[in-house]
N, C-alpha and C positions, 0 to 999 in steps of 0.2 A: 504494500500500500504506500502511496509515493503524496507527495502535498496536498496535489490535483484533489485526492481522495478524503482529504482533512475533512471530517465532518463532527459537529456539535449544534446539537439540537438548543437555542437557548432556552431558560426555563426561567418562569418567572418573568417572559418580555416586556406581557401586557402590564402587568402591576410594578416593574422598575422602571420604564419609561413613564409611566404616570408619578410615578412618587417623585422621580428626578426632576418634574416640571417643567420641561426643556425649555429653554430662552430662547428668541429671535439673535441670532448672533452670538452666539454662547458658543464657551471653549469648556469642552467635558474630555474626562481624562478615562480612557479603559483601559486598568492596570489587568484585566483578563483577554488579551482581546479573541485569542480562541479563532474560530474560522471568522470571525467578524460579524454574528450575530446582533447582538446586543448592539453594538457600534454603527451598524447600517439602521438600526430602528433610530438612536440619537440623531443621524445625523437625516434623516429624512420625517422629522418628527416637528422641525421647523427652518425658518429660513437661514442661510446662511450659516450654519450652525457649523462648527469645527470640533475634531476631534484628535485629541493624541493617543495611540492603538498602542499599547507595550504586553509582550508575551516573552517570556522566555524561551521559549519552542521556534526554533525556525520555520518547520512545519507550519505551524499554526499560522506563525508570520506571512507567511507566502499564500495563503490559503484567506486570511483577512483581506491581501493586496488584491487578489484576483475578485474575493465578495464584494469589496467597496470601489471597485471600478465605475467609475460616472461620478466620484468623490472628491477626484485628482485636485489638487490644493486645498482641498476641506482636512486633510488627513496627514498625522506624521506618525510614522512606523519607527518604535524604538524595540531592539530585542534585549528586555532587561529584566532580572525578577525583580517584581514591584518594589522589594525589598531596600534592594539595589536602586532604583530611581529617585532621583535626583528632586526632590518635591520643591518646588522655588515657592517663596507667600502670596498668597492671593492670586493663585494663578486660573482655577479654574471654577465655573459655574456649578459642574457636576462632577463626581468620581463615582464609579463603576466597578465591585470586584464579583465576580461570578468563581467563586472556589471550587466548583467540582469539575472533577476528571473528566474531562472529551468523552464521546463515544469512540473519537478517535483512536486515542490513547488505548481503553479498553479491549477493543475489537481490532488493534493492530498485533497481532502475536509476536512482531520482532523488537515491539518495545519494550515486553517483557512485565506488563502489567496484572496480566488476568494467569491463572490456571487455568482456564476453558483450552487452551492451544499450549504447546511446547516449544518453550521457549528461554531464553539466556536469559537469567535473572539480573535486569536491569535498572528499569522502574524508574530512570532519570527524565524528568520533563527538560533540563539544557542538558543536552550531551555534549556539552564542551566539559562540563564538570567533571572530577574522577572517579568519587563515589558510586559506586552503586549498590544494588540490593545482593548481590554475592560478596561482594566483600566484607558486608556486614553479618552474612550472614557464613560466612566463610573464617573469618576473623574475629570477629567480636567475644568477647569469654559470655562466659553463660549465664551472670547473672546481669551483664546490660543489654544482652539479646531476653532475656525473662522480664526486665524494666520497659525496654521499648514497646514490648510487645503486651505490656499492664497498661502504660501510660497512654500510649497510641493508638492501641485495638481497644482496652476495655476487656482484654481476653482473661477469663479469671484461670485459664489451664496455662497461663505464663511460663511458671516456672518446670511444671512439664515437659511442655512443649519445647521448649529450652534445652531442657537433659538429653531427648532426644537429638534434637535437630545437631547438636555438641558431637553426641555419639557416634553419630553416622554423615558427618560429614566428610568430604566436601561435596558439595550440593552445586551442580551448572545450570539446570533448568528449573523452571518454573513446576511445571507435573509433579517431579521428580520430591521438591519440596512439600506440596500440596498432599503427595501419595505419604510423604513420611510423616505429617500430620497429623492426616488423617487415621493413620496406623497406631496413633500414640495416646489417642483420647476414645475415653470411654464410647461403646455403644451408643447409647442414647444421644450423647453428644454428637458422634458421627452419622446419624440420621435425622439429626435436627432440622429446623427451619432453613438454615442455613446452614452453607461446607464448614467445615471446623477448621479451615484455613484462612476463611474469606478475613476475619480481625487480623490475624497475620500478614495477611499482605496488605491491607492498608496501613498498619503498622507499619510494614516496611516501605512503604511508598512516602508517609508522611517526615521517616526519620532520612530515608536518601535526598528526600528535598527541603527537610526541613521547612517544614510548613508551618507547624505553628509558632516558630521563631521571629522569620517570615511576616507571617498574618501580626503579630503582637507590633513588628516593627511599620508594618502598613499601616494599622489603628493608631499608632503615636505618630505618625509624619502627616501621613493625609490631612487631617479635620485642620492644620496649617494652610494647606494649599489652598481651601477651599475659599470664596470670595462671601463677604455677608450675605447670609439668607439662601449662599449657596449649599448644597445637597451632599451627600454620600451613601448611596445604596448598596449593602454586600448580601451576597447571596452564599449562604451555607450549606454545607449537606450532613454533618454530621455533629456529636454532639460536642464534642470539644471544639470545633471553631465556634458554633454558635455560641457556648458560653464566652470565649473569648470576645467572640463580637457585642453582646448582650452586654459585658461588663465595661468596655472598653468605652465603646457609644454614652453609655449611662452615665461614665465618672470624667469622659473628658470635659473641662471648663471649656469648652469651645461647641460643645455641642449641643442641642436640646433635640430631645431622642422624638420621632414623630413616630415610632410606631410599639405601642404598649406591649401588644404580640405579636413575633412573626409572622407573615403573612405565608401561609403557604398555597400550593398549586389547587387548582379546580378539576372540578373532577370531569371538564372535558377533555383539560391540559394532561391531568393521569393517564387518560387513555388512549391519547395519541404518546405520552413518551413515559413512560413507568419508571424512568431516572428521576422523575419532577418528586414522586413523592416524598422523596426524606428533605426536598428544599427547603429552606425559611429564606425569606426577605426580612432587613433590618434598616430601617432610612433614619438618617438625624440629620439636620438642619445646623450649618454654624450660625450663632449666636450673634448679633449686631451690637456692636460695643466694644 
């Protein structure tokens, strides 16, 4: 699967371009911009309206430039994690972050994200970066591959799962890990609702990208950038960003939080894309003064 094929469904359209309030002339910032979703509804939401599109995925990058074509001088393409971006004061009307993983990402098996497919344990959204999900789990001792995998998943067979994965490593694929997993926890656990891998590899996906590091250092720069009265809409999928984002919004002096509870998807939006479910939307308003 090559750029061309870069797809992500956005979630949450209708209700973050409404809560953004798009301005005639407004300069809104997509720290996701993903295939360019989200960023093609800003920018055709009103007149003259601009956008700056940052992704750290080249893929993605190439895959927004091709979506937002008819855009040309409305749009600046940075490939940078948000983290990393450079937030100048008062710069924009809206900020944008959509945190969940591509369909891309997921249904690409050479990036190494899903067990569905066999694959080289990767899991890196920049692949400029060194890291990736073998190395950590290749090297890491066992009780901060048992930590990552508490704090990250939420997996309470952590430290199990741990002993194993220690014992029988070294691990190159994705199957391969999922199948030792899976081998290591109880019955009932491995017929669950859910694979008894699935906490583990998100696990591993959030600590090779360090995401919640990340996300804590977006919530502290952004609500700076934003202009009075101007927006910031983040879109979560799971429950440690959301707390993150719930607490951060709440207690920044710059912010006044506009939505009491997460907005999530509708239930015609669930049935066209079944990723929409575990979304929340969270919007605050910087503060004038």
């Amino acid at each position: 699967m090559g750029e061309g094929d870069f797809f992500h469904l956005p979630v949450l359209s209708r209700e973050a371009i409404t809560g953004l309030a798009i301005r005639p002339g407004g300069h809104y910032l997509d720290v996701t911009v993903g295939g360019g979703g989200h960023s093609r509804l800003i920018l055709a939401a009103a007149p003259d309206v601009r956008v700056t599109a940052v992704d750290q995925d080249e893929d993605a990058l190439a895959a927004a430039q091709k979506q937002l074509v008819g855009f040309e001088g409305r749009v600046k393409f940075i490939l940078s994690n948000f983290a990393a971006y450079d937030f100048s004061p008062d710069a924009f009307d809206g900020i944008i972050a959509d945190l969940g993983v591509s369909s891309y990402h997921l249904d690409s098996p050479e990036r190494g994200f899903s067990f569905r497919h066999t694959a080289d344990l990767d899991m890196r959204m920049d692949r400029r970066q060194a890291l990736t999900a073998a190395k950590i789990i290749n090297h890491w001792d066992e009780k901060e591959l048992a930590d990552v995998f508490f704090h990250y998943g939420e997996e309470r067979l952590s430290r199990r799962i741990a002993r194993r994965i220690v014992e029988q490593r070294p691990f190159s694929t994705t199957t391969e890990l999922a199948h030792a997993i899976a081998n290591c926890v109880p019955g009932k656990y491995r017929h669950g609702r859910i694979h008894p891998a699935t906490r583990v590899f998100q696990a591993l996906r959030i600590a090779v990208n360090d995401e919640l590091k990340s996300l804590e250092t977006l919530l502290e720069k952004a609500p700076l950038s934003l202009v009075p009265d101007g927006r910031i809409a983040i879109i979560s999928f799971h429950s440690l960003e959301d707390r993150l984002v719930k607490h951060s919004l709440r207690n920044s002096p710059l912010l006044k939080v506009l939505t009491k509870k997460p907005i999530i998807a509708q239930t015609d939006e669930i049935a066209q894309n079944q990723r929409s479910r575990s979304a929340k939307l969270r919007i605050a308003q910087r503060e004038v003064g």
